[in-house]
N, C-alpha and C positions, 0 to 999 in steps of 0.2 A: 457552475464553474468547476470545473474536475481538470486542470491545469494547474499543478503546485510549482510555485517559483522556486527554483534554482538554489544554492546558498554557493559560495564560492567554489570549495572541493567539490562540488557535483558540476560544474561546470568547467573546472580542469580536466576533472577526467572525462567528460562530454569530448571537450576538445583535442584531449592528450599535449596538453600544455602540463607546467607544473603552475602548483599554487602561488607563490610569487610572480608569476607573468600575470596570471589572472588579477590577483589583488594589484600590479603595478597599472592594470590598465582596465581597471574598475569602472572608474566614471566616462571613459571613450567608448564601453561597450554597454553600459547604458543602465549600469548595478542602481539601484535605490536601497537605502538604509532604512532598515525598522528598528530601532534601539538601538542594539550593535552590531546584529546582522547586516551582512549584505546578502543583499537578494538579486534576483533578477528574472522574468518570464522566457517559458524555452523558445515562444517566438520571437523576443527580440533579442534574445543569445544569439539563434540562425539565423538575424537580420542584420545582427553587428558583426558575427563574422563569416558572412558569402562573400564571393569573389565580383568585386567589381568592375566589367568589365567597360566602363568610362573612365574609370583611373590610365592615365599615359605609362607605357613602358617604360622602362631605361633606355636611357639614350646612352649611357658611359659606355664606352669601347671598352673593352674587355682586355686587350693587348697594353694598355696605357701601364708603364714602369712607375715604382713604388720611389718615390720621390727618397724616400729615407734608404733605398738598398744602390741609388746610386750617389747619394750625400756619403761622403768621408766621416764618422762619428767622432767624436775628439773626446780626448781621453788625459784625463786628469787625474796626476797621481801613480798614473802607472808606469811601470817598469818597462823596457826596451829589451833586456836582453837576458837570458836564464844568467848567468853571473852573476847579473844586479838583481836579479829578484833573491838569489841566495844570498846574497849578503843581506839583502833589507830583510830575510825571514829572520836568518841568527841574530840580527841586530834584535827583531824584536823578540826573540826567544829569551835573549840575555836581558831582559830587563824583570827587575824585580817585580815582584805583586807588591799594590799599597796597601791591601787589607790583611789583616792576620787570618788563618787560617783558623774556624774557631773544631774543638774537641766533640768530635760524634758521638762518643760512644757515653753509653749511660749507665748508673751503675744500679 
C-alpha cells in the first residue's frame, strides 16, 4: 500500500480551494476521522470532486431582474433633505456626554 491519505491542508492545496471550504465540506467529499485528524484517500478526493456530467445544467435565465434593484427600499429614520440632516447633526453635537471623562496621564 504506498498511497498515503490526504490530511485536510494537502487536499486544499491539491484542489486550490482554501482550508475552510475543505473542512466546510469534509463529510460530502468523503474525509474519515482517525483521533482528530481528517483524512481522506487521493482516489476518493478525485472521485468526489470530478465533473459530473449527469448532473442538469441551469435552467435560470441569466436576463431575469434582481427583485430587490427594482423593490423601492424603505427607509427609517432618515433624513429627506441636507437642511434636516444639519439640523439633526448639531442637535446631536449639542448634547452632552453622560460619562466623565476619566484623567490619562500618569505620574
Amino acid at each position: 500500500m504506498s498511497e498515503k491519505a490526504l490530511s485536510l491542508k494537502e487536499a486544499a492545496a491539491l484542489l486550490g480551494v482554501s482550508y475552510s471550504t475543505v473542512y466546510a465540506h469534509k463529510e460530502e467529499m468523503g474525509f474519515f476521522q482517525i483521533g482528530n485528524q481528517w483524512r481522506i484517500w487521493p482516489g476518493s478526493l478525485k472521485s468526489a470532486t470530478e465533473y459530473n456530467s449527469n448532473r442538469p445544467a441551469r435552467t435560470e435565465q441569466e436576463n431575469t431582474k434582481c427583485q430587490s434593484v427594482s423593490a423601492k427600499a424603505r427607509t427609517f429614520g432618515t433624513s429627506t433633505s441636507a437642511h434636516r440632516v444639519e439640523n439633526e447633526l448639531d442637535r446631536l453635537l449639542e448634547r452632552p456626554t453622560e460619562r466623565r471623562l476619566r484623567s490619562i496621564t500618569t505620574s
